[in-house]
C-alpha positions in Angstrom: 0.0 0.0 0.0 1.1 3.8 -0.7 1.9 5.5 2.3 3.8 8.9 2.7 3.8 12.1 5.3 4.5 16.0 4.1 5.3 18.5 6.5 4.1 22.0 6.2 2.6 25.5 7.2 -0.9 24.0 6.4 -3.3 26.9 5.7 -6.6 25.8 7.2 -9.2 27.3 5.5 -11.5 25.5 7.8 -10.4 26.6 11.2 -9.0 29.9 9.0 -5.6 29.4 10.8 -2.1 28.8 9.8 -0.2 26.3 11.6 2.5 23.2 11.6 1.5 20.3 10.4 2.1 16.9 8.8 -0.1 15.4 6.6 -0.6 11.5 6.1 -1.6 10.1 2.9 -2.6 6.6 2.3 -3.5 5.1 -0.8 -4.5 8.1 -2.1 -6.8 9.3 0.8 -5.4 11.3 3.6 -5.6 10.0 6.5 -4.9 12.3 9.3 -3.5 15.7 9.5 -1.9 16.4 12.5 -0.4 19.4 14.1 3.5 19.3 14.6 6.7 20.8 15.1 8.6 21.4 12.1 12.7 21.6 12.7 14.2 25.0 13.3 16.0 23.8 9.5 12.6 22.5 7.7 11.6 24.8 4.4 8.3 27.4 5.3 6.5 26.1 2.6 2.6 26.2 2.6 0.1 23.6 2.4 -3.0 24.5 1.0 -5.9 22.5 -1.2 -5.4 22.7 -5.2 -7.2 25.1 -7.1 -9.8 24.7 -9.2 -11.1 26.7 -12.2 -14.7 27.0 -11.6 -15.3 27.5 -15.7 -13.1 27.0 -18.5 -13.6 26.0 -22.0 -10.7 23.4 -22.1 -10.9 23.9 -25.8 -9.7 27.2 -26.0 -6.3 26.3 -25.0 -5.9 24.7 -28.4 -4.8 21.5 -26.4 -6.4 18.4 -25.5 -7.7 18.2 -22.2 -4.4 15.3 -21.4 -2.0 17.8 -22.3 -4.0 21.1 -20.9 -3.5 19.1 -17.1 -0.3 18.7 -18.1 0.4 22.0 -18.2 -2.4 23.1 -15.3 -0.9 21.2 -12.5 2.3 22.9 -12.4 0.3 25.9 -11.0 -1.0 24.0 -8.9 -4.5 23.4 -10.6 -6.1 20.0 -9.6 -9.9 20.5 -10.9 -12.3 22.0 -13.7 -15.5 22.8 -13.9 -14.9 22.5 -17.8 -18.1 22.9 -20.5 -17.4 21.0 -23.9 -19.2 23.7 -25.3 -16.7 24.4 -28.2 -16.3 20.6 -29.4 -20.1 20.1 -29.3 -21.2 22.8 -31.1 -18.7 21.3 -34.0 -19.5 17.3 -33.3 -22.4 16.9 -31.3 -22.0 14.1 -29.0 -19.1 12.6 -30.1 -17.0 15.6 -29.6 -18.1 15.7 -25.8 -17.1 12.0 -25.7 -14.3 12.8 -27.1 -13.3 15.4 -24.0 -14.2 12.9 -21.4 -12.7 9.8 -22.8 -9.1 11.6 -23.4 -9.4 13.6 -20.2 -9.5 10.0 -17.8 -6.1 9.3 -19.7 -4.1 11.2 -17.0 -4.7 11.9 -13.4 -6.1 15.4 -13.4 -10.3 15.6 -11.9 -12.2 17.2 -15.4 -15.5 17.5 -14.2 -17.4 18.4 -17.7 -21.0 19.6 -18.1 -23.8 19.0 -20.3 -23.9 22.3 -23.1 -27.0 23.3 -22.5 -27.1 25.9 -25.7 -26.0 23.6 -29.1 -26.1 25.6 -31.6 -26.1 28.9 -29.1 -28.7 30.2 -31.2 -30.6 29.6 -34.4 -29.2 32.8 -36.1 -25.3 30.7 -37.4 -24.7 27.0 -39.2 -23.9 25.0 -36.1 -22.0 21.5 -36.6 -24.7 19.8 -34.3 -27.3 19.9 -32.3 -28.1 18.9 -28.9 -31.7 18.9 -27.9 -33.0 18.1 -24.3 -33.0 14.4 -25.1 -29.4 14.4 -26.0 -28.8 17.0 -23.0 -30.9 14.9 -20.2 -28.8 11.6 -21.7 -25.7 13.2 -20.8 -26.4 14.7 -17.3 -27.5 10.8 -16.3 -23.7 10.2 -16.6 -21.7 10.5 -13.7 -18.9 12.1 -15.5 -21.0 14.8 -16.2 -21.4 16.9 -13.0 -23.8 20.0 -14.0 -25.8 21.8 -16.8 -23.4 24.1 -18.8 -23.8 28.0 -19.3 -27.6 28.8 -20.0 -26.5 31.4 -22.5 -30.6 31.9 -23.9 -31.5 33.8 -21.1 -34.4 35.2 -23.3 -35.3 31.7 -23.5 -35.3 31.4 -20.0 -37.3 34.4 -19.6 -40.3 33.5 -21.8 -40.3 30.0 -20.8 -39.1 28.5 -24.3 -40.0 24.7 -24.1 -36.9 23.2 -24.9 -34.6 25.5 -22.4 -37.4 24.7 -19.6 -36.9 20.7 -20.4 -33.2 20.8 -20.1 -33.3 23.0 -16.6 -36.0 20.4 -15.1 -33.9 17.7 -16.2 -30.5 18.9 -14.8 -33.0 19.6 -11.0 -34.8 16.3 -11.5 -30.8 14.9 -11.6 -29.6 16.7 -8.3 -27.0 18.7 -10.7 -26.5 22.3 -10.9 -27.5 24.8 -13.8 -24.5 27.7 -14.9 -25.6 30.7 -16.1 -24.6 33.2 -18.9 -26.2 36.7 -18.5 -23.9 39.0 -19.5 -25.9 42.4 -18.3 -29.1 41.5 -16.8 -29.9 43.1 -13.7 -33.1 43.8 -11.7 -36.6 42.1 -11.8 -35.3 40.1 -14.7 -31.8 38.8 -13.4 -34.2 37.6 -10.5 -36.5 36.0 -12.7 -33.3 34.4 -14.0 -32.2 33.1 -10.7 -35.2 31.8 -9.9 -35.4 29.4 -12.7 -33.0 28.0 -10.6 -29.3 29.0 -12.4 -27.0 29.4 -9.8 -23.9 31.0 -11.3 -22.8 33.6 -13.8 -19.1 34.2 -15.2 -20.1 36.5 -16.8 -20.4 40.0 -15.1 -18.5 42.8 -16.2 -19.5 45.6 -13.7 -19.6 45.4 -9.9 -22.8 46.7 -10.1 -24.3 43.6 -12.0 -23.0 41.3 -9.5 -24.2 42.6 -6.5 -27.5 42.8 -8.0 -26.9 38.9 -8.7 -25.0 38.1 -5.5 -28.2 39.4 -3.3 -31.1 37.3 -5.3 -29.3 34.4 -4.2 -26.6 33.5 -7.4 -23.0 32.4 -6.9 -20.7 34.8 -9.3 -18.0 33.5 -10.6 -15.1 35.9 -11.2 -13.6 35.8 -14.6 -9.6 36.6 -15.7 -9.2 35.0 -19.3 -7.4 35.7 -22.2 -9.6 37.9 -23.8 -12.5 39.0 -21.0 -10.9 40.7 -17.5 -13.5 41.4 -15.2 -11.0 40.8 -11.9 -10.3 44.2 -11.5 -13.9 45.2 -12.0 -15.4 42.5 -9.1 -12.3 41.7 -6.8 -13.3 44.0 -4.1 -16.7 42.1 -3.7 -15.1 39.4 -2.3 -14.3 41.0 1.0 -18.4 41.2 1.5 -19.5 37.8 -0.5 -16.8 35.1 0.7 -19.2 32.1 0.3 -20.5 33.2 -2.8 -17.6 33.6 -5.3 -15.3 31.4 -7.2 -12.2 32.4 -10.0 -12.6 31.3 -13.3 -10.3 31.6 -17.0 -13.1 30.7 -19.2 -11.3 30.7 -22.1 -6.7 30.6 -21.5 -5.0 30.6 -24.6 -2.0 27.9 -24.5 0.9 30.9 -24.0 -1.2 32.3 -21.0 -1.8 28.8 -19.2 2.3 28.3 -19.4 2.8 31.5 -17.5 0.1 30.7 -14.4 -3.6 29.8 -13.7 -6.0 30.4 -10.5 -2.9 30.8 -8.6 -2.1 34.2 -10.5 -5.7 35.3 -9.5 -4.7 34.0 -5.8 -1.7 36.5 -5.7 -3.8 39.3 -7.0 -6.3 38.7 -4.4 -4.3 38.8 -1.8 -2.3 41.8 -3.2 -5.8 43.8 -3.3 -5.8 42.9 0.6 -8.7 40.4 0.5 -8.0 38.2 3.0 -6.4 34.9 2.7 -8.9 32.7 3.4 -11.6 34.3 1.1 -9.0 33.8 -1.2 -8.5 30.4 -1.0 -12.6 30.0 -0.4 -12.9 31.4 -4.1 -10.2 29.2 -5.7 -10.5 26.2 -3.5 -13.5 25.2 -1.5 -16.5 26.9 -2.7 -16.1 25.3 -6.1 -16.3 21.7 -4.3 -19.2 22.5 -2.3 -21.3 23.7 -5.3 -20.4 21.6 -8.2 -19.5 18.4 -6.0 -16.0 17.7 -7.9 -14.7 15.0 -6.1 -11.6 17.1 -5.4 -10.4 16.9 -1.5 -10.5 20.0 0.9 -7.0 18.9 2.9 -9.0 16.9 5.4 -8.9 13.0 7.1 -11.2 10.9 4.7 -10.7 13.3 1.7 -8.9 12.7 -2.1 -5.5 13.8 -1.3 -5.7 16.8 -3.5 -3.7 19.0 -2.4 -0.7 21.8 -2.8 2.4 23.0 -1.8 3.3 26.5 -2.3 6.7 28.8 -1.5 5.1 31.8 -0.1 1.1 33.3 0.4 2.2 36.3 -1.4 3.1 34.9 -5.0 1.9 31.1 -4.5 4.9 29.7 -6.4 4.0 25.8 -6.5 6.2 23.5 -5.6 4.6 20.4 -5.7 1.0 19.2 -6.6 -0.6 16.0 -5.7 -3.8 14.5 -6.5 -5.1 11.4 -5.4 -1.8 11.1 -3.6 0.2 11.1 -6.7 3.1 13.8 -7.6 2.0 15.3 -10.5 4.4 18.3 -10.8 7.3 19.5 -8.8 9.3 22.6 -9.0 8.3 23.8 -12.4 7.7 20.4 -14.4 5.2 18.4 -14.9 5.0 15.0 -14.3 1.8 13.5 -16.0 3.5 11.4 -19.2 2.5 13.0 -22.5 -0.2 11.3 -24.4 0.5 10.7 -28.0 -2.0 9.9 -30.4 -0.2 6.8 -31.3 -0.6 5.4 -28.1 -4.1 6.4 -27.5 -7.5 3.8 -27.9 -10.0 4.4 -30.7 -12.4 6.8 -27.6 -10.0 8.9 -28.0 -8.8 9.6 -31.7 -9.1 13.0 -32.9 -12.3 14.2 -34.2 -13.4 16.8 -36.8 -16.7 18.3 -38.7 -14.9 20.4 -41.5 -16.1 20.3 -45.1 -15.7 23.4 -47.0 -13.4 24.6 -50.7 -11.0 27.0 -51.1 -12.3 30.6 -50.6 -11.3 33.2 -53.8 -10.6 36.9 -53.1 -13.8 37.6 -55.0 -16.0 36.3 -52.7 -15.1 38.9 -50.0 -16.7 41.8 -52.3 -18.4 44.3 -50.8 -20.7 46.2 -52.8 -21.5 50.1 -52.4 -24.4 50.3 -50.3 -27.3 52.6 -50.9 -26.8 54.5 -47.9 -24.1 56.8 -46.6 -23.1 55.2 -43.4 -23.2 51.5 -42.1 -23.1 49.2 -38.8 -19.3 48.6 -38.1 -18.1 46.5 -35.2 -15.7 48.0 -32.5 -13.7 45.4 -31.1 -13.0 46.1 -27.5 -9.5 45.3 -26.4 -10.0 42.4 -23.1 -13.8 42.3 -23.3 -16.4 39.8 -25.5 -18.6 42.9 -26.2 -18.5 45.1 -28.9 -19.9 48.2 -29.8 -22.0 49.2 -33.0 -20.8 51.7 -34.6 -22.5 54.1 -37.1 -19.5 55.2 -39.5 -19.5 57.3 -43.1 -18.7 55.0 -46.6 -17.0 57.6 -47.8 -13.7 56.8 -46.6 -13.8 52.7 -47.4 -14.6 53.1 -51.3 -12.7 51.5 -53.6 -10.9 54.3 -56.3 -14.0 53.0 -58.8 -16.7 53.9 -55.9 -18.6 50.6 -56.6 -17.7 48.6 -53.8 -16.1 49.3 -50.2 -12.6 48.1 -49.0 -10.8 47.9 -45.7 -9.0 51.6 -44.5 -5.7 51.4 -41.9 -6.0 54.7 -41.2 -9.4 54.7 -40.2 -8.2 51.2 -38.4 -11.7 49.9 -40.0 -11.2 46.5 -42.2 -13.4 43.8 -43.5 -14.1 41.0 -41.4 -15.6 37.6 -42.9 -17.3 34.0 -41.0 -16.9 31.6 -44.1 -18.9 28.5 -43.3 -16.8 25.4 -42.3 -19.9 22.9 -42.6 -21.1 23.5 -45.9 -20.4 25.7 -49.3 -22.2 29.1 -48.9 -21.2 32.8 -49.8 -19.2 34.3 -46.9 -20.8 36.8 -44.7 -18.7 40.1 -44.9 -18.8 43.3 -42.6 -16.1 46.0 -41.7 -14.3 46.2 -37.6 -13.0 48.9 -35.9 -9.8 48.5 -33.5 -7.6 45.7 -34.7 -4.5 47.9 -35.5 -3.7 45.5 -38.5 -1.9 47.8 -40.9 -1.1 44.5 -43.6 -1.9 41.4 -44.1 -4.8 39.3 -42.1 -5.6 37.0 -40.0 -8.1 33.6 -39.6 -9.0 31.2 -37.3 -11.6 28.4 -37.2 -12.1 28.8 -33.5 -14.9 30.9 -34.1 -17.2 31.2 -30.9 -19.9 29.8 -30.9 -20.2 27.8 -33.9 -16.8 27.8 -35.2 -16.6 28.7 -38.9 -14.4 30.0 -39.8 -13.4 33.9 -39.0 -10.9 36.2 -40.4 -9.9 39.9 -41.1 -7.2 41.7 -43.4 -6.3 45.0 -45.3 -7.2 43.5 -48.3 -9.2 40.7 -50.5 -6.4 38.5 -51.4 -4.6 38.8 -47.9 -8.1 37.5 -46.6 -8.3 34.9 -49.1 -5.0 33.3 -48.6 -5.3 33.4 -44.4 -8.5 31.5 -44.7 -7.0 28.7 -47.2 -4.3 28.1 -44.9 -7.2 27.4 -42.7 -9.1 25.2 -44.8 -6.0 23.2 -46.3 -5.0 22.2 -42.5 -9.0 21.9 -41.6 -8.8 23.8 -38.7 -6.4 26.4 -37.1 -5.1 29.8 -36.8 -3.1 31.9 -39.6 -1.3 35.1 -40.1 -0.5 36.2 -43.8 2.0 39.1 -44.6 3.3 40.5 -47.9 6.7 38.6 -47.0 5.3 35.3 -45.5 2.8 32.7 -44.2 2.2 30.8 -40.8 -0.4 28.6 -39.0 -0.9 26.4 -36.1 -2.7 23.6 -37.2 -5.7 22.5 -34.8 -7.0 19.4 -36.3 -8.8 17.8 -33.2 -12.6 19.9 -34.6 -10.8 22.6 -35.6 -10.3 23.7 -32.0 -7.6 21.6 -30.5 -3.8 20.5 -31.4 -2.8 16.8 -30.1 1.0 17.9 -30.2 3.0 18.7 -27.1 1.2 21.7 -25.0 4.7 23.0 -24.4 5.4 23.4 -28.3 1.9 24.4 -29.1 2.1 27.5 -26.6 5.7 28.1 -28.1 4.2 28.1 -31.7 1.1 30.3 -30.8 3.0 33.1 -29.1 5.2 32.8 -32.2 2.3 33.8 -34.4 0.7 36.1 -31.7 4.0 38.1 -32.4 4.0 38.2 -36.1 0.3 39.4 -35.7 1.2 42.5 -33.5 4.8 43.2 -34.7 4.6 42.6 -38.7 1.1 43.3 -39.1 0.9 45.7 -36.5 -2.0 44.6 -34.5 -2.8 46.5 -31.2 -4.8 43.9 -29.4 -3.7 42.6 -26.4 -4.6 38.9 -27.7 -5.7 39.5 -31.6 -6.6 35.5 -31.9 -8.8 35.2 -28.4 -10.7 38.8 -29.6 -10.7 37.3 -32.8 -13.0 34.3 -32.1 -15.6 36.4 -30.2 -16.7 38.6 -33.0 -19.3 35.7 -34.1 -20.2 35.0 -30.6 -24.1 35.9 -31.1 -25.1 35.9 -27.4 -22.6 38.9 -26.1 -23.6 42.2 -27.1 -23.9 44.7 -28.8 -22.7 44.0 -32.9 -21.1 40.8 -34.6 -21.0 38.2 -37.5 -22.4 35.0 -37.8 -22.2 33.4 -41.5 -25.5 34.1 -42.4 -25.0 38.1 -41.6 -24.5 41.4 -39.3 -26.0 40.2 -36.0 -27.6 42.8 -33.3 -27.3 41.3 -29.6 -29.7 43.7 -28.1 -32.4 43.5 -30.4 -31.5 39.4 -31.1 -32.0 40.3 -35.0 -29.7 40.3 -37.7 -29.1 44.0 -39.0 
């Protein structure tokens, strides 16, 4: 039998005290924790439960969920609350079982959910569909833990049949509902709530999650690649200890080398909320609502757990779960999954049938009137603003049509479908900074076609071919040269090392913002959100200009 101790500073988040003490683990399970007397000699290093991120699209990472743990667990991640949103909106059911079956092939706890909006809405081609047969099948598994983000809040609202089916199935299951309100506040967050969604990720004000917090909802607080709401809701914690978590929703693979929930740990702290509302938020409020399975540092629990150098910076040192050593000092030690070596659950899977795209399909004729809607990307947010902006200044020298203009920063942007030959969709965007060139990327929220924008036609043409030749990735096109990251797992997901993926991402990040001069912080991540329907206030879906506030195409 597996037996070892591990002496430490254990932070007790349930006695909210800091003391000595060694910690016994056997076969997994710890099986007393004892307080002690550490040698005058013996490293102060802390001993806290692992973190957990209370909502994250694993797919966004462009890696696999065995190689995403591989790289989580060195910052001392042990858990996800983790919505196959992305893979089943390409391929249905068998993209979730895809996320499950490869996730069991190292030890890291996934805890996936059952997408509760496939296809988000009715207003983009979707790969699938998941209806509230397919939904109430998949919440009967025990692998799946909760109903994923209720995005059609109007749904919810007006009682829509098939949203009402999917709640009543997730209650009749004993399994929690996420939310996805992005805005609502008053009588009709309430309303909301009292359909019985308990969380929302997706507050952007500190007003809107108070209003949430005190009709009874858990808010979850959100630092991704793209959307940054820490800074915005941080300071609530101090008042709502019990009722907050930390989330990425969506980490890029560059951003999950360089830290997790433990960077949102040392911000905390460094805003001077208190330690142990800290650690409630990252560690133990996510296992009493979503029921994990992940251990709280306590006799009889998973042995789950951390060690950390400091409570300023949470440097990991080591991370266990279930007992085993699955990174120390910097380096992960979960053994690398190749595809070679996987069963037939797990092979890649993909839903991508479309031709190569000619420059002339991106024409833009001259419109009628003198100004149109243009989308202002908004640099660490999902939503946009629509825009009201003159013609004059994107016609083409023969005035017929209307081109991209870098010194207006306003270019076209395109969503060619993936699933099926149709004419592209085309529309202008304000607030890339691309001054050459463009960019394209089949991770396309929600429905993943395919998204792109450029200075020009033919720059626009050849980024999205690059896309469709590898069926699925992200590309960057210049007047000197050509790259892409090839995602072949639905379009969303590499199966190479995580390591080299995040090297070859931040290596095409750069050519986007040094040779084609974008300004966004992340041009990719704000990329795939300008077809995401269900944020406001303007975006693209492949069948048009879409309006979130009216929930009409323009």
């Amino acid at each position: 039998m597996s037996l070892f101790s591990i002496s430490g500073l254990l932070a007790d988040v349930h006695q909210q005290k800091i003391y000595p003490a060694v910690v016994t683990v056997q076969d997994g399970i710890i099986v007393s924790v004892e307080e002690t007397v550490l040698p005058d000699d013996a490293p102060a290093y802390y001993l806290l439960p692992g973190f957990i991120d209370s909502h994250v699209h694993i797919e966004s990472s462009m890696l696999v969920p065995s190689e995403f743990a591989r790289l989580a667990v060195v910052h001392g991640t042990v858990a996800t609350i983790s919505d196959p949103h992305e893979i089943a909106n390409v391929c249905g059911m068998e993209g979730v079982e895809f996320m499950i079956s490869n996730g069991k092939t190292v030890p890291f706890k996934f805890n996936f959910g059952a997408s509760s909006c496939v296809p988000a809405t009715v207003f983009e081609t979707a790969g699938a569909v998941l209806d509230a047969g397919d939904v109430e099948q998949l919440l009967q598994r025990d692998e799946i833990r909760y109903l994923s983000e209720m995005m059609n809040f109007p749904g919810v609202l007006f009682k829509d049949e098939e949203v009402m089916k999917k709640i009543a199935a997730a209650h009749r299951l004993g399994k929690p509902v996420d939310g996805h309100a992005p805005g609502l506040r008053g009588e009709k967050a309430k309303q909301y709530i009292d359909a019985g969604i308990s969380t929302d990720h997706e507050c952007f004000t500190a007003a809107e999650a108070l209003d949430k917090l005190q009709y009874g909802m858990k808010v979850i607080i959100r630092e991704g690649s793209a959307a940054r709401n820490f800074d915005a809701l941080i300071g609530l914690l101090n008042d709502w200890p019990d009722s907050m978590m930390f989330c990425s929703d969506d980490k890029h693979p560059d951003s999950l080398v360089l830290g997790h929930i433990n960077q949102l740990c040392a911000r905390a702290v460094a805003n001077g909320v208190d330690l142990f509302k800290v650690l409630k938020a990252a560690c133990v409020n996510p296992v009493l609502h979503y029921k994990p399975g992940v251990g709280l540092l306590r006799p009889g629990d998973p042995a789950d757990f951390i060690l950390v150098k400091d409570l300023v910076n949470f440097e990991v040192i080591k991370t266990y779960i279930n007992g085993e050593l699955v990174a120390e000092n910097g380096q992960s030690l979960i053994v690398r999954k190749t595809e070679a070596g996987m069963n037939a659950d797990t092979k890649p899977v993909n839903n991508f049938t479309c031709e190569p795209v000619h420059a002339s399909a991106f024409h833009y004729p001259k419109p009628a009137k003198e100004t149109i809607e243009v989308i202002e990307a908004l640099d660490g947010q999902l939503i946009t603003n629509k825009l009201m902006l003159d013609v004059a200044p994107l016609l083409a020298d023969n005035n017929s049509s209307l081109v991209g203009n870098t010194e207006k920063d306003v270019l076209k942007i395109v969503v060619v479908n993936r699933y099926r030959q149709a004419k592209p969709a085309v529309a202008f965007i304000k607030n890339t900074g691309l001054e050459e060139g463009a960019i394209a990327s089949s991770v396309a929220h929600d429905s993943h076609n395919i998204v792109a924008v450029g200075v020009d036609d033919d720059s626009i043409s050849r980024a999205v071919n690059l896309v469709i030749e590898k069926e699925g990735g992200v590309s960057a096109v210049s007047s000197k040269r050509e790259m892409i990251l090839p995602l072949p797992v639905a379009g969303l997901m590499s199966m190479e090392d995580g390591y080299k993926v995040a090297a070859d991402y931040t290596a095409i990040d750069e050519m986007t913002k040094k040779e084609l001069g974008s300004t966004l912080s992340s041009p990719f991540m704000t990329l795939s959100f300008m077809a995401l329907l269900v944020i406001p206030h303007l975006k693209l879906s492949d069948l048009g200009l879409f309006d979130g506030d009216s929930f009409s195409f323009v």
